[in-house]
C-alpha positions as CSV (number, residue, x, y, z in Angstrom):
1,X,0.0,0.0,0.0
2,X,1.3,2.9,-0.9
3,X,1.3,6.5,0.9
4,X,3.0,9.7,1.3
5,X,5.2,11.2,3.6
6,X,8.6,12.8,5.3
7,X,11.6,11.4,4.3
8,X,14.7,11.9,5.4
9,X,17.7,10.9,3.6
10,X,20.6,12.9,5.1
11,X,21.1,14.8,8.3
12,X,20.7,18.9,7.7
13,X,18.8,22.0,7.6
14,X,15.1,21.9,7.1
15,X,16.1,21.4,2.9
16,X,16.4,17.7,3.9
17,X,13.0,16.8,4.3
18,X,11.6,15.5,1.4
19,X,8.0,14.9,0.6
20,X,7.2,11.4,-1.3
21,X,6.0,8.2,-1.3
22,X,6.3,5.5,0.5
23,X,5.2,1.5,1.0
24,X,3.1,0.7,4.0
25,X,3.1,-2.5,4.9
26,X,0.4,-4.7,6.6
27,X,0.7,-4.7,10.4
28,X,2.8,-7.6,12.2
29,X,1.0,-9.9,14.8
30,X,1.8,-7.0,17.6
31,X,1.3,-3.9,15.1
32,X,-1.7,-2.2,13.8
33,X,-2.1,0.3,10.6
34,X,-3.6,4.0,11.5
35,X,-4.7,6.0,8.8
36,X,-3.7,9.3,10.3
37,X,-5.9,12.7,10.8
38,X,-3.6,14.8,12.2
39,X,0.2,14.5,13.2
40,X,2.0,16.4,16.2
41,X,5.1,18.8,15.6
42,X,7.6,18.7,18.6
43,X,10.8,20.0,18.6
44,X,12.6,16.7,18.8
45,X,11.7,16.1,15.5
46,X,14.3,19.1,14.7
47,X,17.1,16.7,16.5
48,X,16.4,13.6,14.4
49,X,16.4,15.7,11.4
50,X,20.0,17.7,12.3
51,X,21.0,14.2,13.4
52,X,21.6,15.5,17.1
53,X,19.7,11.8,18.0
54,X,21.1,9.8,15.1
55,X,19.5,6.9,13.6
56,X,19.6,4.9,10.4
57,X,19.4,6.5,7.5
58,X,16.7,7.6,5.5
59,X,14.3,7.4,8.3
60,X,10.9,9.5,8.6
61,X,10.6,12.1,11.3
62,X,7.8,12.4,14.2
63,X,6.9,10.5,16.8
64,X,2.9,11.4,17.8
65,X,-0.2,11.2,15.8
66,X,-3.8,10.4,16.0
67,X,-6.2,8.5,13.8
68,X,-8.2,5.7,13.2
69,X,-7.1,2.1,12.8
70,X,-7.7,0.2,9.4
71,X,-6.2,-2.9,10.2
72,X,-4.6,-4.7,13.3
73,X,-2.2,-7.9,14.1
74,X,-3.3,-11.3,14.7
75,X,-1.9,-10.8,18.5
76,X,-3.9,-6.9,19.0
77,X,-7.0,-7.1,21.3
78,X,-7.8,-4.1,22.6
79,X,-7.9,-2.6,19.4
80,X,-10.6,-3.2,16.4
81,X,-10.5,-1.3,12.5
82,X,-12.4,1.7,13.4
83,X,-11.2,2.8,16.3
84,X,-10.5,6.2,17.4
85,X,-6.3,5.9,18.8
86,X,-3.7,8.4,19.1
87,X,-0.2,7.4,20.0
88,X,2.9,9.9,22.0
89,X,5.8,7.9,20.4
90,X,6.8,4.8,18.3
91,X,9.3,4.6,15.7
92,X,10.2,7.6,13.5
93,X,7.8,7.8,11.0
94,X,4.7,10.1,12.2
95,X,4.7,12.7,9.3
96,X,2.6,9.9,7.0
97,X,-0.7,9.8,5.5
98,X,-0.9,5.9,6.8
99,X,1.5,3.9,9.1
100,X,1.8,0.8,10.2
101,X,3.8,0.7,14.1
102,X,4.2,-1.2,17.2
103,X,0.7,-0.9,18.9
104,X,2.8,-0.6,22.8
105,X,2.1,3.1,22.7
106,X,-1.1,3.1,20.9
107,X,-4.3,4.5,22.7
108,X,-8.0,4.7,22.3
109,X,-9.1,8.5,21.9
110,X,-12.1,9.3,23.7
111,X,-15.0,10.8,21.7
112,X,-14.9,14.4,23.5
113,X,-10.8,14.7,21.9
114,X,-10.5,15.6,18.6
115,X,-7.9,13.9,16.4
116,X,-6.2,17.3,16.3
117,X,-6.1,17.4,20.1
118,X,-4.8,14.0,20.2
119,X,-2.3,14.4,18.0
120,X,-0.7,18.1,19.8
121,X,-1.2,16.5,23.1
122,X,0.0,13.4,23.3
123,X,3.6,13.8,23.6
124,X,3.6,16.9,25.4
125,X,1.0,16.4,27.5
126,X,2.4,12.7,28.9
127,X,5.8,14.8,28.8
128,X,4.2,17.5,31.6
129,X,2.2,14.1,33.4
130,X,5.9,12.2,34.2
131,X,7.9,15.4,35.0
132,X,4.6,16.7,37.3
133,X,3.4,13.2,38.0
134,X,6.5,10.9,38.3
135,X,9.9,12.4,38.1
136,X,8.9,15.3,41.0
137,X,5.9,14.5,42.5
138,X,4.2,18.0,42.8
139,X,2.1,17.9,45.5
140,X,0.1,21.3,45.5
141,X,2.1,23.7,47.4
142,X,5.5,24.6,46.0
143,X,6.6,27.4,43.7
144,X,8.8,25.6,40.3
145,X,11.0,27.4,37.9
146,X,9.5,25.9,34.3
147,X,11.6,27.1,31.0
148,X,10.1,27.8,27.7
149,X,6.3,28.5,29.5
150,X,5.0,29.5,26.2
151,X,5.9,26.4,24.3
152,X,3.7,23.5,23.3
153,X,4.9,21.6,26.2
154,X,5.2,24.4,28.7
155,X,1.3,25.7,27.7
156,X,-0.2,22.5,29.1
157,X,2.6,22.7,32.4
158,X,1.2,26.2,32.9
159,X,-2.2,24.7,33.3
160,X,-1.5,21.6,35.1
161,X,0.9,23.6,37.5
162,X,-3.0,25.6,37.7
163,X,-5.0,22.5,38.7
164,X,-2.7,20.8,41.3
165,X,-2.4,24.3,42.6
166,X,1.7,24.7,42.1
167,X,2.6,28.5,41.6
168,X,5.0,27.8,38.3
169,X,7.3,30.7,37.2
170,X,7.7,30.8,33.6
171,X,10.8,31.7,31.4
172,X,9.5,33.2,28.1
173,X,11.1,35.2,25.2
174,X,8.5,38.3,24.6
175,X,5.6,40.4,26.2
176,X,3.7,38.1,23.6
177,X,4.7,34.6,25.2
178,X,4.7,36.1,28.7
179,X,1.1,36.6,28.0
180,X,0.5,33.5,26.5
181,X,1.9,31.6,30.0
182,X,-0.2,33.9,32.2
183,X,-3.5,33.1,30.8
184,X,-2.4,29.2,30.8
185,X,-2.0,29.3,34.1
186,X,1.4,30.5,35.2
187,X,1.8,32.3,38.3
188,X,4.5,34.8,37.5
189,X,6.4,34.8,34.0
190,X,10.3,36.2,33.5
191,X,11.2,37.1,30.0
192,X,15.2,35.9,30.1
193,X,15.6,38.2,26.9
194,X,15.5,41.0,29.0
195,X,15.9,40.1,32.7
196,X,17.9,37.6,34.6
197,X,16.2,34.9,35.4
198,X,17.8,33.6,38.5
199,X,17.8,36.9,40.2
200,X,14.0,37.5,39.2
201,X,13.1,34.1,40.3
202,X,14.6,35.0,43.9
203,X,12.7,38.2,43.8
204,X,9.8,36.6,43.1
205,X,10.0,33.7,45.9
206,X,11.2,36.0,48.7
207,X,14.6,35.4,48.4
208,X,14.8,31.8,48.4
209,X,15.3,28.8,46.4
210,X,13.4,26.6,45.0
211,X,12.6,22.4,45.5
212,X,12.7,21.8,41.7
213,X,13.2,23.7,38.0
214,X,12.1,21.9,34.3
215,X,14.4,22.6,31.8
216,X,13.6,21.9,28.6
217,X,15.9,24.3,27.1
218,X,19.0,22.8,27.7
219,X,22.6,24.7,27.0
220,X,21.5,28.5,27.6
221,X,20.0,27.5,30.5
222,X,21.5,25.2,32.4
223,X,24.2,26.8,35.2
224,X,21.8,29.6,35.7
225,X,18.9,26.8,36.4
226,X,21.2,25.4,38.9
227,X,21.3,28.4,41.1
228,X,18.0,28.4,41.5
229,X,17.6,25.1,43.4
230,X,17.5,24.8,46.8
231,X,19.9,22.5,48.4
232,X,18.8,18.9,48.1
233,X,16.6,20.6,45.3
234,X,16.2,18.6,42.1
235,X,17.2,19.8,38.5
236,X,15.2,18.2,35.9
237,X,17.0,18.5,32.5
238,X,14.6,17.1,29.5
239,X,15.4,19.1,26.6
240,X,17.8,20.5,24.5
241,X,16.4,23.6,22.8
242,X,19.1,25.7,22.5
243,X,21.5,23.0,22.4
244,X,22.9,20.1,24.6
245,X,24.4,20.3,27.6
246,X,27.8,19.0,27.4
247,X,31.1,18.9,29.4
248,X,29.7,19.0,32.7
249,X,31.2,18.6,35.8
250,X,29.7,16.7,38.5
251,X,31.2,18.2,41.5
252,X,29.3,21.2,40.9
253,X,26.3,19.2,42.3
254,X,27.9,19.1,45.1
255,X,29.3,22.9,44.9
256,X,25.4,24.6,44.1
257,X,23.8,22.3,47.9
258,X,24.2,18.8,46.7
259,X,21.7,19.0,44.0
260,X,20.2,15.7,42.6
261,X,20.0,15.8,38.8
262,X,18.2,13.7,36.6
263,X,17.8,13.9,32.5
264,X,14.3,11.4,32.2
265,X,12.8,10.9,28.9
266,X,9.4,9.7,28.1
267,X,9.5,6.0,26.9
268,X,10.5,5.2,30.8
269,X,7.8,6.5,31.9
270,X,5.1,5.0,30.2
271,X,6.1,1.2,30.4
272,X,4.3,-1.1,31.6
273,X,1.3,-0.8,29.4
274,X,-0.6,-0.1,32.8
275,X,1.4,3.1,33.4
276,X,0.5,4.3,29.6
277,X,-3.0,3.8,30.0
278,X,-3.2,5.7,34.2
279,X,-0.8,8.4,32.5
280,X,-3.3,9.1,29.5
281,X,-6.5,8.7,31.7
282,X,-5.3,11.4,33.8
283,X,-4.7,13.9,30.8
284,X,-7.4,12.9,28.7
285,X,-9.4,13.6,32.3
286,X,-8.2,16.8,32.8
287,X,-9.0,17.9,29.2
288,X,-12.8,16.5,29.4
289,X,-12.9,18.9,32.6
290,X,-11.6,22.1,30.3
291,X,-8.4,22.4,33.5
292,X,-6.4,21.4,30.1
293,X,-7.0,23.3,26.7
294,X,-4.9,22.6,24.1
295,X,-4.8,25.4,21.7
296,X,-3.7,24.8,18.1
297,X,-1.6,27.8,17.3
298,X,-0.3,26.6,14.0
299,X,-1.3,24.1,11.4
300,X,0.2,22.6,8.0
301,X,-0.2,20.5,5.3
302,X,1.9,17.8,6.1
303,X,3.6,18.9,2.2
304,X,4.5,22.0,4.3
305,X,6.3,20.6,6.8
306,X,9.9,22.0,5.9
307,X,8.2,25.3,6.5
308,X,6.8,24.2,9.5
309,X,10.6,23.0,11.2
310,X,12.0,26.4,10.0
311,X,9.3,28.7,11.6
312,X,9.6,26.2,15.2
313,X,13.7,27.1,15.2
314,X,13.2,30.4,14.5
315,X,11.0,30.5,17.6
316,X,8.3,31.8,15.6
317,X,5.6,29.0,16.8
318,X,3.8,29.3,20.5
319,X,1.7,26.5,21.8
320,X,1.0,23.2,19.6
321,X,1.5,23.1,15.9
322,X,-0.1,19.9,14.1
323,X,0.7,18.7,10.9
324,X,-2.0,17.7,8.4
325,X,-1.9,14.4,5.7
Protein backbone atom coordinates (compact mmCIF):
# COMPACT_ATOMS: atom_id res chain seq x y z
CA UNK A 1 0.00 0.00 0.00
CA UNK A 2 1.31 2.89 -0.92
CA UNK A 3 1.26 6.53 0.93
CA UNK A 4 2.99 9.72 1.35
CA UNK A 5 5.18 11.22 3.62
CA UNK A 6 8.64 12.81 5.27
CA UNK A 7 11.59 11.41 4.31
CA UNK A 8 14.65 11.92 5.40
CA UNK A 9 17.73 10.92 3.65
CA UNK A 10 20.58 12.93 5.11
CA UNK A 11 21.07 14.79 8.33
CA UNK A 12 20.74 18.89 7.66
CA UNK A 13 18.78 22.02 7.60
CA UNK A 14 15.07 21.93 7.10
CA UNK A 15 16.09 21.37 2.94
CA UNK A 16 16.39 17.73 3.89
CA UNK A 17 12.99 16.76 4.31
CA UNK A 18 11.60 15.54 1.35
CA UNK A 19 8.00 14.86 0.62
CA UNK A 20 7.21 11.40 -1.30
CA UNK A 21 5.95 8.22 -1.26
CA UNK A 22 6.31 5.49 0.50
CA UNK A 23 5.15 1.50 1.01
CA UNK A 24 3.14 0.69 3.97
CA UNK A 25 3.11 -2.53 4.87
CA UNK A 26 0.37 -4.69 6.60
CA UNK A 27 0.69 -4.71 10.38
CA UNK A 28 2.78 -7.56 12.16
CA UNK A 29 0.95 -9.85 14.75
CA UNK A 30 1.82 -7.03 17.56
CA UNK A 31 1.26 -3.87 15.09
CA UNK A 32 -1.69 -2.24 13.78
CA UNK A 33 -2.09 0.29 10.63
CA UNK A 34 -3.55 4.01 11.46
CA UNK A 35 -4.72 5.95 8.83
CA UNK A 36 -3.65 9.34 10.28
CA UNK A 37 -5.90 12.72 10.77
CA UNK A 38 -3.64 14.83 12.22
CA UNK A 39 0.23 14.47 13.16
CA UNK A 40 2.02 16.38 16.22
CA UNK A 41 5.07 18.79 15.60
CA UNK A 42 7.58 18.65 18.60
CA UNK A 43 10.77 20.03 18.61
CA UNK A 44 12.63 16.65 18.79
CA UNK A 45 11.65 16.11 15.53
CA UNK A 46 14.33 19.15 14.70
CA UNK A 47 17.09 16.71 16.53
CA UNK A 48 16.38 13.61 14.37
CA UNK A 49 16.37 15.65 11.35
CA UNK A 50 20.04 17.67 12.31
CA UNK A 51 21.01 14.20 13.43
CA UNK A 52 21.58 15.50 17.11
CA UNK A 53 19.67 11.78 17.98
CA UNK A 54 21.08 9.81 15.10
CA UNK A 55 19.47 6.93 13.60
CA UNK A 56 19.65 4.93 10.42
CA UNK A 57 19.43 6.52 7.55
CA UNK A 58 16.75 7.55 5.50
CA UNK A 59 14.28 7.44 8.30
CA UNK A 60 10.93 9.51 8.57
CA UNK A 61 10.61 12.05 11.26
CA UNK A 62 7.84 12.37 14.24
CA UNK A 63 6.86 10.52 16.79
CA UNK A 64 2.94 11.38 17.77
CA UNK A 65 -0.23 11.22 15.75
CA UNK A 66 -3.84 10.37 16.01
CA UNK A 67 -6.16 8.52 13.84
CA UNK A 68 -8.22 5.68 13.18
CA UNK A 69 -7.09 2.13 12.81
CA UNK A 70 -7.68 0.22 9.44
CA UNK A 71 -6.23 -2.89 10.22
CA UNK A 72 -4.59 -4.73 13.28
CA UNK A 73 -2.22 -7.88 14.07
CA UNK A 74 -3.32 -11.34 14.73
CA UNK A 75 -1.90 -10.79 18.54
CA UNK A 76 -3.86 -6.90 19.00
CA UNK A 77 -7.02 -7.09 21.30
CA UNK A 78 -7.82 -4.10 22.57
CA UNK A 79 -7.95 -2.63 19.36
CA UNK A 80 -10.57 -3.21 16.40
CA UNK A 81 -10.49 -1.31 12.50
CA UNK A 82 -12.42 1.66 13.38
CA UNK A 83 -11.21 2.79 16.31
CA UNK A 84 -10.52 6.18 17.37
CA UNK A 85 -6.26 5.91 18.83
CA UNK A 86 -3.66 8.44 19.09
CA UNK A 87 -0.20 7.38 19.98
CA UNK A 88 2.86 9.92 21.98
CA UNK A 89 5.79 7.91 20.41
CA UNK A 90 6.78 4.80 18.35
CA UNK A 91 9.26 4.59 15.66
CA UNK A 92 10.17 7.58 13.54
CA UNK A 93 7.79 7.75 10.98
CA UNK A 94 4.72 10.10 12.25
CA UNK A 95 4.74 12.69 9.31
CA UNK A 96 2.64 9.88 7.01
CA UNK A 97 -0.68 9.84 5.53
CA UNK A 98 -0.93 5.92 6.76
CA UNK A 99 1.45 3.89 9.14
CA UNK A 100 1.84 0.84 10.21
CA UNK A 101 3.79 0.66 14.07
CA UNK A 102 4.17 -1.24 17.20
CA UNK A 103 0.72 -0.90 18.85
CA UNK A 104 2.77 -0.57 22.81
CA UNK A 105 2.15 3.10 22.69
CA UNK A 106 -1.05 3.09 20.88
CA UNK A 107 -4.30 4.52 22.71
CA UNK A 108 -8.01 4.70 22.33
CA UNK A 109 -9.12 8.50 21.87
CA UNK A 110 -12.06 9.30 23.70
CA UNK A 111 -14.98 10.77 21.68
CA UNK A 112 -14.95 14.37 23.48
CA UNK A 113 -10.83 14.68 21.89
CA UNK A 114 -10.49 15.60 18.62
CA UNK A 115 -7.94 13.89 16.38
CA UNK A 116 -6.23 17.26 16.33
CA UNK A 117 -6.14 17.45 20.11
CA UNK A 118 -4.77 14.01 20.20
CA UNK A 119 -2.32 14.41 18.04
CA UNK A 120 -0.67 18.12 19.81
CA UNK A 121 -1.22 16.52 23.07
CA UNK A 122 0.00 13.38 23.26
CA UNK A 123 3.57 13.75 23.56
CA UNK A 124 3.60 16.89 25.37
CA UNK A 125 0.98 16.36 27.54
CA UNK A 126 2.41 12.68 28.86
CA UNK A 127 5.77 14.81 28.82
CA UNK A 128 4.20 17.45 31.58
CA UNK A 129 2.25 14.10 33.37
CA UNK A 130 5.87 12.22 34.19
CA UNK A 131 7.88 15.44 34.98
CA UNK A 132 4.58 16.71 37.34
CA UNK A 133 3.39 13.23 38.03
CA UNK A 134 6.51 10.91 38.26
CA UNK A 135 9.94 12.39 38.06
CA UNK A 136 8.89 15.32 41.04
CA UNK A 137 5.89 14.48 42.52
CA UNK A 138 4.23 18.01 42.75
CA UNK A 139 2.10 17.86 45.47
CA UNK A 140 0.12 21.26 45.48
CA UNK A 141 2.14 23.68 47.43
CA UNK A 142 5.52 24.58 46.00
CA UNK A 143 6.60 27.45 43.67
CA UNK A 144 8.78 25.62 40.28
CA UNK A 145 10.95 27.38 37.89
CA UNK A 146 9.48 25.86 34.28
CA UNK A 147 11.60 27.11 31.02
CA UNK A 148 10.07 27.81 27.66
CA UNK A 149 6.34 28.52 29.52
CA UNK A 150 5.05 29.48 26.21
CA UNK A 151 5.89 26.38 24.33
CA UNK A 152 3.68 23.46 23.27
CA UNK A 153 4.88 21.59 26.24
CA UNK A 154 5.25 24.38 28.68
CA UNK A 155 1.34 25.65 27.70
CA UNK A 156 -0.23 22.45 29.12
CA UNK A 157 2.65 22.70 32.39
CA UNK A 158 1.22 26.22 32.91
CA UNK A 159 -2.21 24.67 33.27
CA UNK A 160 -1.47 21.56 35.05
CA UNK A 161 0.86 23.59 37.51
CA UNK A 162 -3.03 25.59 37.68
CA UNK A 163 -5.01 22.46 38.67
CA UNK A 164 -2.70 20.83 41.30
CA UNK A 165 -2.43 24.33 42.57
CA UNK A 166 1.71 24.71 42.06
CA UNK A 167 2.64 28.50 41.58
CA UNK A 168 5.00 27.79 38.28
CA UNK A 169 7.31 30.72 37.21
CA UNK A 170 7.68 30.81 33.65
CA UNK A 171 10.75 31.66 31.36
CA UNK A 172 9.48 33.16 28.08
CA UNK A 173 11.06 35.24 25.22
CA UNK A 174 8.50 38.28 24.61
CA UNK A 175 5.65 40.41 26.24
CA UNK A 176 3.66 38.14 23.63
CA UNK A 177 4.72 34.62 25.23
CA UNK A 178 4.71 36.15 28.67
CA UNK A 179 1.06 36.59 27.99
CA UNK A 180 0.46 33.49 26.48
CA UNK A 181 1.95 31.64 29.98
CA UNK A 182 -0.18 33.85 32.19
CA UNK A 183 -3.55 33.13 30.77
CA UNK A 184 -2.37 29.24 30.77
CA UNK A 185 -2.00 29.32 34.06
CA UNK A 186 1.40 30.54 35.18
CA UNK A 187 1.80 32.34 38.33
CA UNK A 188 4.53 34.81 37.50
CA UNK A 189 6.39 34.79 33.98
CA UNK A 190 10.27 36.17 33.50
CA UNK A 191 11.21 37.11 30.00
CA UNK A 192 15.21 35.94 30.13
CA UNK A 193 15.65 38.18 26.93
CA UNK A 194 15.54 40.96 29.04
CA UNK A 195 15.86 40.06 32.68
CA UNK A 196 17.90 37.62 34.62
CA UNK A 197 16.18 34.89 35.43
CA UNK A 198 17.84 33.60 38.52
CA UNK A 199 17.77 36.91 40.17
CA UNK A 200 14.01 37.49 39.21
CA UNK A 201 13.08 34.09 40.32
CA UNK A 202 14.61 34.97 43.86
CA UNK A 203 12.66 38.22 43.77
CA UNK A 204 9.81 36.58 43.07
CA UNK A 205 10.01 33.65 45.88
CA UNK A 206 11.20 36.00 48.68
CA UNK A 207 14.63 35.40 48.36
CA UNK A 208 14.82 31.85 48.37
CA UNK A 209 15.34 28.83 46.40
CA UNK A 210 13.41 26.57 45.03
CA UNK A 211 12.58 22.41 45.47
CA UNK A 212 12.72 21.78 41.75
CA UNK A 213 13.19 23.67 37.99
CA UNK A 214 12.15 21.93 34.33
CA UNK A 215 14.39 22.61 31.78
CA UNK A 216 13.56 21.87 28.62
CA UNK A 217 15.91 24.33 27.12
CA UNK A 218 19.03 22.80 27.71
CA UNK A 219 22.62 24.72 27.01
CA UNK A 220 21.55 28.45 27.59
CA UNK A 221 20.01 27.54 30.48
CA UNK A 222 21.51 25.24 32.44
CA UNK A 223 24.15 26.81 35.17
CA UNK A 224 21.78 29.65 35.75
CA UNK A 225 18.85 26.80 36.39
CA UNK A 226 21.18 25.35 38.89
CA UNK A 227 21.26 28.37 41.11
CA UNK A 228 18.01 28.41 41.48
CA UNK A 229 17.58 25.06 43.35
CA UNK A 230 17.48 24.82 46.85
CA UNK A 231 19.91 22.51 48.44
CA UNK A 232 18.83 18.92 48.13
CA UNK A 233 16.58 20.61 45.28
CA UNK A 234 16.23 18.58 42.09
CA UNK A 235 17.19 19.85 38.47
CA UNK A 236 15.22 18.25 35.92
CA UNK A 237 17.04 18.48 32.50
CA UNK A 238 14.58 17.11 29.45
CA UNK A 239 15.42 19.07 26.56
CA UNK A 240 17.82 20.52 24.47
CA UNK A 241 16.37 23.60 22.76
CA UNK A 242 19.07 25.65 22.55
CA UNK A 243 21.53 23.02 22.40
CA UNK A 244 22.89 20.10 24.59
CA UNK A 245 24.37 20.33 27.63
CA UNK A 246 27.83 19.02 27.37
CA UNK A 247 31.12 18.90 29.42
CA UNK A 248 29.65 19.00 32.74
CA UNK A 249 31.20 18.56 35.78
CA UNK A 250 29.67 16.69 38.52
CA UNK A 251 31.21 18.21 41.49
CA UNK A 252 29.25 21.19 40.92
CA UNK A 253 26.26 19.20 42.26
CA UNK A 254 27.94 19.11 45.09
CA UNK A 255 29.32 22.88 44.94
CA UNK A 256 25.39 24.56 44.10
CA UNK A 257 23.78 22.32 47.87
CA UNK A 258 24.23 18.77 46.72
CA UNK A 259 21.66 18.96 43.96
CA UNK A 260 20.24 15.69 42.59
CA UNK A 261 20.05 15.82 38.80
CA UNK A 262 18.22 13.70 36.56
CA UNK A 263 17.83 13.87 32.49
CA UNK A 264 14.31 11.42 32.18
CA UNK A 265 12.84 10.92 28.88
CA UNK A 266 9.38 9.74 28.05
CA UNK A 267 9.46 5.99 26.88
CA UNK A 268 10.51 5.19 30.78
CA UNK A 269 7.77 6.49 31.87
CA UNK A 270 5.06 5.00 30.21
CA UNK A 271 6.08 1.16 30.42
CA UNK A 272 4.32 -1.05 31.60
CA UNK A 273 1.33 -0.81 29.44
CA UNK A 274 -0.57 -0.14 32.82
CA UNK A 275 1.38 3.11 33.38
CA UNK A 276 0.55 4.32 29.63
CA UNK A 277 -3.02 3.80 30.03
CA UNK A 278 -3.23 5.72 34.23
CA UNK A 279 -0.82 8.44 32.55
CA UNK A 280 -3.26 9.14 29.50
CA UNK A 281 -6.45 8.66 31.70
CA UNK A 282 -5.28 11.40 33.77
CA UNK A 283 -4.74 13.86 30.85
CA UNK A 284 -7.42 12.94 28.74
CA UNK A 285 -9.40 13.59 32.30
CA UNK A 286 -8.18 16.77 32.81
CA UNK A 287 -8.98 17.93 29.24
CA UNK A 288 -12.84 16.50 29.44
CA UNK A 289 -12.94 18.91 32.61
CA UNK A 290 -11.56 22.08 30.28
CA UNK A 291 -8.35 22.43 33.49
CA UNK A 292 -6.40 21.44 30.07
CA UNK A 293 -6.97 23.28 26.65
CA UNK A 294 -4.92 22.62 24.09
CA UNK A 295 -4.77 25.42 21.66
CA UNK A 296 -3.67 24.76 18.06
CA UNK A 297 -1.59 27.75 17.32
CA UNK A 298 -0.31 26.60 13.96
CA UNK A 299 -1.34 24.07 11.38
CA UNK A 300 0.17 22.60 8.02
CA UNK A 301 -0.16 20.47 5.31
CA UNK A 302 1.95 17.79 6.11
CA UNK A 303 3.61 18.90 2.20
CA UNK A 304 4.49 22.04 4.33
CA UNK A 305 6.26 20.60 6.82
CA UNK A 306 9.91 22.01 5.87
CA UNK A 307 8.24 25.27 6.50
CA UNK A 308 6.81 24.22 9.48
CA UNK A 309 10.55 23.00 11.20
CA UNK A 310 11.97 26.43 10.00
CA UNK A 311 9.33 28.70 11.59
CA UNK A 312 9.60 26.23 15.23
CA UNK A 313 13.74 27.09 15.24
CA UNK A 314 13.25 30.38 14.46
CA UNK A 315 11.02 30.47 17.64
CA UNK A 316 8.28 31.82 15.58
CA UNK A 317 5.59 29.05 16.76
CA UNK A 318 3.75 29.32 20.54
CA UNK A 319 1.68 26.46 21.77
CA UNK A 320 0.99 23.21 19.60
CA UNK A 321 1.54 23.08 15.86
CA UNK A 322 -0.09 19.90 14.12
CA UNK A 323 0.74 18.71 10.89
CA UNK A 324 -2.00 17.72 8.37
CA UNK A 325 -1.90 14.39 5.69
Amino acid sequence: MKAKAIVVRAHGGAEVIEYTEVDVADPGPDEVRIRQHAIGLNYIDVYYRTGLYSSALPHGLGFEGAGVVEAVGSNVRFLKAGDRVAYPQGPLGAYSELRTMPVATVVKLPAKISFEQGAAVMLKGLTVQYLFRQTYRLQGHETILFHAAAGGVGLIACQWARALGVKLIGTVSSPEKAALAKRAGAWQTIDYSKQNFVERVLALNGGKKLPVVYDGVGKTTWEGSLDCIEPRGLMVSFGNASGAVTGVAIGILAQKGSLYLTRPTLATHIVPRARLEASSEELFDLMIAGKIKVDIEQRYALADAAQAHRDLEARKTVGSTILLP
